[in-house]
C-alpha positions as CSV (number, residue, x, y, z in Angstrom):
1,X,87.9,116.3,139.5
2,X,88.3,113.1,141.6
3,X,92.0,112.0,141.1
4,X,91.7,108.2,139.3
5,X,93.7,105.5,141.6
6,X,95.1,102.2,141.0
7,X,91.8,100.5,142.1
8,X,89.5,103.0,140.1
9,X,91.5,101.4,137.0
10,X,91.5,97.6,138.5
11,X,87.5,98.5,138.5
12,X,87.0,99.6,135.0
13,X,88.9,96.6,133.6
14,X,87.7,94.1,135.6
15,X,91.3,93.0,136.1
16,X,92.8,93.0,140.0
17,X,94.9,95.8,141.9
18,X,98.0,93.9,141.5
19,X,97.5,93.0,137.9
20,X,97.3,96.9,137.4
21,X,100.2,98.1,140.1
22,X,102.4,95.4,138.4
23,X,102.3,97.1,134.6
24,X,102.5,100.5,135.9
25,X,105.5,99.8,137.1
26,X,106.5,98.2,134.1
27,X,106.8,94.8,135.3
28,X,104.3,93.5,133.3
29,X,106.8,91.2,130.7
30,X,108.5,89.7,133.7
31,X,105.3,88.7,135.3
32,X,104.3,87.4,132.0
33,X,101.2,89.7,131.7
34,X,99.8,89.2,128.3
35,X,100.4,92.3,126.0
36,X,97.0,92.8,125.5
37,X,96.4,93.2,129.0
38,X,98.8,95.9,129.5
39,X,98.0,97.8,126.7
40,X,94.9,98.1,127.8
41,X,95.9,99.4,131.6
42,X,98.2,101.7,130.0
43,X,95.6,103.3,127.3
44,X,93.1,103.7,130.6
45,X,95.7,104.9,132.7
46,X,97.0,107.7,130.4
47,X,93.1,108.2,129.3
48,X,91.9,108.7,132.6
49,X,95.0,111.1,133.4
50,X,96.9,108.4,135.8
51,X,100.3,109.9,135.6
52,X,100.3,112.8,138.4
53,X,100.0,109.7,140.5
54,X,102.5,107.6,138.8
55,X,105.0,110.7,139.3
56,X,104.2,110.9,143.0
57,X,105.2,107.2,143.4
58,X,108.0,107.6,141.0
59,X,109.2,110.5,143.6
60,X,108.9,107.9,147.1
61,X,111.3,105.5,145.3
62,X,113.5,108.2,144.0
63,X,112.2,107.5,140.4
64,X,110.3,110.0,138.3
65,X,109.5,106.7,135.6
66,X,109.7,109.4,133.1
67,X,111.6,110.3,130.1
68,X,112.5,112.8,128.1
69,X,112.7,113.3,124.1
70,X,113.8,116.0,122.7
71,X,113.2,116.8,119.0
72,X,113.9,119.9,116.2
73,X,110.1,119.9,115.5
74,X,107.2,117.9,116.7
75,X,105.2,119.3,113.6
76,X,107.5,117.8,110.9
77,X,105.9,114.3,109.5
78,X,109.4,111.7,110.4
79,X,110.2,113.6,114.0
80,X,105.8,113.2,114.7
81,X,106.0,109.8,113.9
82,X,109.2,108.7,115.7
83,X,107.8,110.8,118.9
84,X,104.6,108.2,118.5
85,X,107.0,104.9,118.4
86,X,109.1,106.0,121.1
87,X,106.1,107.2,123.4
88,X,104.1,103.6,122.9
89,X,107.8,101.7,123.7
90,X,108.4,103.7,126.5
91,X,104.6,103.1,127.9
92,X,104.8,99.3,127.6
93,X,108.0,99.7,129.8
94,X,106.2,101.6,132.3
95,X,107.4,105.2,131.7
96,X,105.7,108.5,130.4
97,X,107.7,110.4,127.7
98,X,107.6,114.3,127.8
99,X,109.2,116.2,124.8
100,X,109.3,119.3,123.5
101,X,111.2,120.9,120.6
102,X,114.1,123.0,119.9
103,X,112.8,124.8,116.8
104,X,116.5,123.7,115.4
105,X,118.1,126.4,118.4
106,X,121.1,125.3,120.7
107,X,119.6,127.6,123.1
108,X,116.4,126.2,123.1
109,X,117.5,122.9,123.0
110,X,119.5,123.5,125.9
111,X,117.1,125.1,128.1
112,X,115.0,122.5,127.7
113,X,118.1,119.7,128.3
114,X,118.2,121.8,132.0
115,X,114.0,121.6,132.6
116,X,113.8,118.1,131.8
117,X,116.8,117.2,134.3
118,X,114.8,119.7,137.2
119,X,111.7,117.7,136.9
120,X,113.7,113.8,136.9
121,X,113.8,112.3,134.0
122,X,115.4,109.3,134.3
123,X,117.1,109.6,130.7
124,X,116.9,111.5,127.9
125,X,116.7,110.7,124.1
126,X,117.6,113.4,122.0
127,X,117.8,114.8,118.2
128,X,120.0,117.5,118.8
129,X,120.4,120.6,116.7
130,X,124.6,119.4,116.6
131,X,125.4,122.9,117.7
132,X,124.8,122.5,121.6
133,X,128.2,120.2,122.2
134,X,128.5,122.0,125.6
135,X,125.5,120.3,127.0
136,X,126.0,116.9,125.9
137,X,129.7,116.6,127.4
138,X,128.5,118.0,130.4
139,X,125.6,114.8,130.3
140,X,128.4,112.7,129.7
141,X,130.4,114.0,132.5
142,X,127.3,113.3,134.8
143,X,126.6,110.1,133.8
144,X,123.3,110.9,133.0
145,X,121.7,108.3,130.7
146,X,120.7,109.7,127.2
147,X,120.9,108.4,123.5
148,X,120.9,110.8,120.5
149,X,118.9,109.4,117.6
150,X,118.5,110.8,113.7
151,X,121.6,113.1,114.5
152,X,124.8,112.3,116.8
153,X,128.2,114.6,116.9
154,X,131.5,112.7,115.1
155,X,133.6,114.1,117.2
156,X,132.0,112.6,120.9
157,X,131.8,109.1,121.6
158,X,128.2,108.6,122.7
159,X,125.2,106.5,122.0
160,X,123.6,106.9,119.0
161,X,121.0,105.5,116.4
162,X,121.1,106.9,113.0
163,X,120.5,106.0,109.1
164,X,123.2,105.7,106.4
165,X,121.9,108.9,105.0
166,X,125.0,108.7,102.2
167,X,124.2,105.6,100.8
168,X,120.7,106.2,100.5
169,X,121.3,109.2,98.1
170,X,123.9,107.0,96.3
171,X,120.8,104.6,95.9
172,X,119.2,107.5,94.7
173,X,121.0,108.9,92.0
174,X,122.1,105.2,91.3
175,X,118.2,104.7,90.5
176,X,118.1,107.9,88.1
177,X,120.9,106.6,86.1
178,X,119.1,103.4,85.5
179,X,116.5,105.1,84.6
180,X,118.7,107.2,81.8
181,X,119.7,110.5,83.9
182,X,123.0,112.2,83.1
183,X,122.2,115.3,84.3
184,X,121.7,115.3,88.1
185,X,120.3,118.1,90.4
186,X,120.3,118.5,94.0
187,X,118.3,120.7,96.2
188,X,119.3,121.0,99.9
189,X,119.2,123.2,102.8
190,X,122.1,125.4,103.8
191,X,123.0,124.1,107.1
192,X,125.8,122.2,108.7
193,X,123.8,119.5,110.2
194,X,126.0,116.1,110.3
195,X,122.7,114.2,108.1
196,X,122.8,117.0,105.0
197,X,126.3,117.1,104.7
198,X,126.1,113.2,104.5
199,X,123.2,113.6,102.2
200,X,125.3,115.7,99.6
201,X,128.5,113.2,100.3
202,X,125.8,110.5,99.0
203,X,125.1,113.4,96.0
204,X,128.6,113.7,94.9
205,X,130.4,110.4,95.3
206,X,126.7,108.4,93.5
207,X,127.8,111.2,90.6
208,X,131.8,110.4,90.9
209,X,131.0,106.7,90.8
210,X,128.4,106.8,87.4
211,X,131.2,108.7,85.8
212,X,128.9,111.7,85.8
213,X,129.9,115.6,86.0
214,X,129.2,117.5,89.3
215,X,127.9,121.0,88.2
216,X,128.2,124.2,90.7
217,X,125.1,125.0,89.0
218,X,123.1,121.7,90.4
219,X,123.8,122.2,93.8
220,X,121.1,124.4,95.2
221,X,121.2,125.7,99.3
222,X,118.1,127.2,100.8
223,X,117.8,128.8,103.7
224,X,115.3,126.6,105.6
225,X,113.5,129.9,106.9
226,X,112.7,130.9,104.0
227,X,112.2,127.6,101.7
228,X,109.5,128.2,99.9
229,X,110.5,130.7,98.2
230,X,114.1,129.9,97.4
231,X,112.5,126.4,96.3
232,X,110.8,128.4,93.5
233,X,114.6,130.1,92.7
234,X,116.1,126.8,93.1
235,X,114.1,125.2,90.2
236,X,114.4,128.6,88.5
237,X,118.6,128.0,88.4
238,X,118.0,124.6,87.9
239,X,116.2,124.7,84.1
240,X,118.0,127.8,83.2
241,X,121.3,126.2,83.8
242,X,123.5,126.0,80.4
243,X,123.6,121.9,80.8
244,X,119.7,121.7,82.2
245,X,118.8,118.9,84.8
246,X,116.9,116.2,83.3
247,X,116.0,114.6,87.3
248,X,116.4,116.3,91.0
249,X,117.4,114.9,94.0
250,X,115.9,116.7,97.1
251,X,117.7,116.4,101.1
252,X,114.2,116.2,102.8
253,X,110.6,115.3,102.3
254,X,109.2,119.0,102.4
255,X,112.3,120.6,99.8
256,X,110.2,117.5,97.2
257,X,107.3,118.4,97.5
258,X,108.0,122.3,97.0
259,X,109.9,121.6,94.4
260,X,107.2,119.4,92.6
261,X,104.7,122.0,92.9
262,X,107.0,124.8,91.6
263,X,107.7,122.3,88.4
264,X,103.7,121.9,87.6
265,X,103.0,125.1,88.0
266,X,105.8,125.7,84.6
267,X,103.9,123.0,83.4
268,X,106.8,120.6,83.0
269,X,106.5,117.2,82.7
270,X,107.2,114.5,85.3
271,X,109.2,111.9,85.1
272,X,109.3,112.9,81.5
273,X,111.2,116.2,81.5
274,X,112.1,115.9,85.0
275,X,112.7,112.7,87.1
276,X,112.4,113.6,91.3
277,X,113.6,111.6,94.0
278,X,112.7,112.9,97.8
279,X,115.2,111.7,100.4
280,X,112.7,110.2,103.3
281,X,108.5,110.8,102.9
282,X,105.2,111.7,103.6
283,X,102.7,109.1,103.9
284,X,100.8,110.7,101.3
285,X,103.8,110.6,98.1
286,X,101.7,107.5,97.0
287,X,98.4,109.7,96.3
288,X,100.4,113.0,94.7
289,X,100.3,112.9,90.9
290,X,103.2,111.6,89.8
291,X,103.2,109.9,93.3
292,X,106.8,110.8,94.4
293,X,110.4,108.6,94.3
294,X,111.3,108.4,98.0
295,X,114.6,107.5,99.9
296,X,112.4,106.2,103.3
297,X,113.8,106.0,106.7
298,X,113.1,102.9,109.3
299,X,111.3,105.0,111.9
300,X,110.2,102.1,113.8
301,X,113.4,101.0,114.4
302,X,115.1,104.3,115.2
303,X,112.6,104.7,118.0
304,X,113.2,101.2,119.0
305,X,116.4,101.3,119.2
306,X,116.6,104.1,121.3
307,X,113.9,103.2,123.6
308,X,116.3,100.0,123.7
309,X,119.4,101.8,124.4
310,X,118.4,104.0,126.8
311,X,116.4,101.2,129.0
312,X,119.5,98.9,129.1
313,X,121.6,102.3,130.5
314,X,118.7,102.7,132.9
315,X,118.7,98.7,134.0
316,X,122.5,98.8,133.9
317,X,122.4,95.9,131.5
318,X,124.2,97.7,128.9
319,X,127.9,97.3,127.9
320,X,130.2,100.4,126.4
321,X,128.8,102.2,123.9
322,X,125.9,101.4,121.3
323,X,126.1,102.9,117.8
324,X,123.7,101.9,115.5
325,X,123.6,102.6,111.7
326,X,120.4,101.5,110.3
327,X,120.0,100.9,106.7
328,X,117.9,103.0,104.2
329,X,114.8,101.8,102.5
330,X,113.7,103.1,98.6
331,X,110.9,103.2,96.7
332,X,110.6,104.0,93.5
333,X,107.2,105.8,91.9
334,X,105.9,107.7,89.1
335,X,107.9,110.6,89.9
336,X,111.4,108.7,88.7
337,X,110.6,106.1,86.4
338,X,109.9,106.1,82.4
């Protein structure tokens, strides 16, 4: 197949050579290009398979122009999305994005931090499985431009863009009180990932500051291998206990909608019985029946943000360190109101 050139694009778009060389090399804003314009190059350039010979003049100014993202699971719903924002950002900038994910291993995840630096990304953006501290000291050691997004370690001063994942649970069980709950479950994975641990700090101080009891019995861990099942034995727990949930609170999108299947299949009734509350969403909650309560995460702005950052340590127009806290959205549904 005929390798598609600069001109061969120019061609099909009727616009000229230097219109084309200029957004490709992600001058397009500074030569005030309209956007229109160099979305269009861009689609036609990635369509028509442009970027072997966007690497090979990336490599004869000692610039790959691409970056790399690294994520716990291209499959799950919020990680697809944000991948999507930050691949469009990056593109009207002039730069591919390859990612790849970790499957939540350090190992993995830093195998992967070693590939991407052999083939020259220019930075990296990562959601990091928080056990793989080695790796990011040694990228702060090197200088090496990178911005961890959704997840960051406390303990490291790095750039980072992340939500206040405690306050939206206090929202949450703040919203279930309102709504007359007194009896306040929580379902979460067993893991010691910096966002769940902030999602049951949310859990237990939104209880402490209703004036509300904090049962053993309504905390629930599952092991995320294996959620589907333990959801079922979760819910189990849940109605048996001797002071019964009358609502749920779940750490992530998937645990919710387990959970709500497990509670129609024993027939119980929702938000009657049972009020539910999901902490972040599918885009589907609004068509379930009851259409599901949702903590819901800004994932536009976490992937601009961290295109943002990252491109300002690139262009050396950044100053110190950026640490971003974005704030939670909520909407409420059938699932949590009378």
């Amino acid at each position: 197949m005929k390798k598609i050139s600069i001109k061969d694009i120019a061609k099909e778009l009727n616009v000229s050579v230097s219109t084309v060389s200029l957004v490709l090399n992600g001058k397009g804003d500074e030569k005030r290009i309209s956007r229109i314009t160099q979305e269009r190059i861009i689609k036609c350039a990635h369509e028509k398979n442009y970027k072997a010979n966007v690497f090979a003049k990336g490599l004869k100014k000692g610039r790959s122009e691409m970056l790399g993202l690294i994520i716990p699971n291209i499959s799950d719903f919020f990680y697809a999305k944000i991948a999507s924002r930050i691949e469009k950002q990056a593109a009207r900038h002039g730069y591919t994005v390859i990612y790849s994910s970790t499957e939540e291993s350090p190992e993995k995840e830093s195998e992967l931090i070693h590939s991407m630096l052999d083939r020259q990304v220019e930075g990296l953006m990562i959601a990091s499985s928080q056990r793989n501290s080695l790796d990011i000291k040694n990228l702060i050691k090197m200088k090496f431009p990178f911005v961890l997004f959704d997840r960051h370690y406390p303990e490291l001063n790095t750039d980072y863009v992340i939500v206040d994942n405690k306050g939206g649970v206090i929202h949450a069980v703040n919203h279930l009180v309102e709504q007359g709950s007194k009896n306040i479950g929580f379902v979460t994975l067993h893991s010691e990932i910096e966002v769940l641990k902030q999602r049951f700090y949310g859990y237990r101080d939104g209880l402490e500051e209703n004036g509300l009891n904090c049962y053993s019995s309504y905390i629930q861990h599952v092991e995320n291998a294996d959620y589907q099942r333990q959801v079922k034995l979760a819910i189990h727990r849940l109605l048996e206990s001797p002071n019964r949930v009358d609502s749920i609170v779940f750490s992530t999108h998937y645990l919710a909608v387990c959970g709500l299947r497990e509670l129609r299949a024993r027939n119980i009734k929702i938000p009657d019985e049972i009020k539910l509350v999901s902490f972040d969403q599918y885009n589907t909650f609004d068509l379930i029946e009851p259409s599901l309560t949702a903590v819901t995460q800004p994932i536009a702005e976490i992937g601009d943000h961290a295109v943002n950052i990252l491109l300002g340590k690139l262009n050396a127009t950044a100053n110190g360190i950026t640490k971003i806290i974005l704030d939670t959205g909520f909407i409420a549904r059938k699932s949590s109101t009378s």
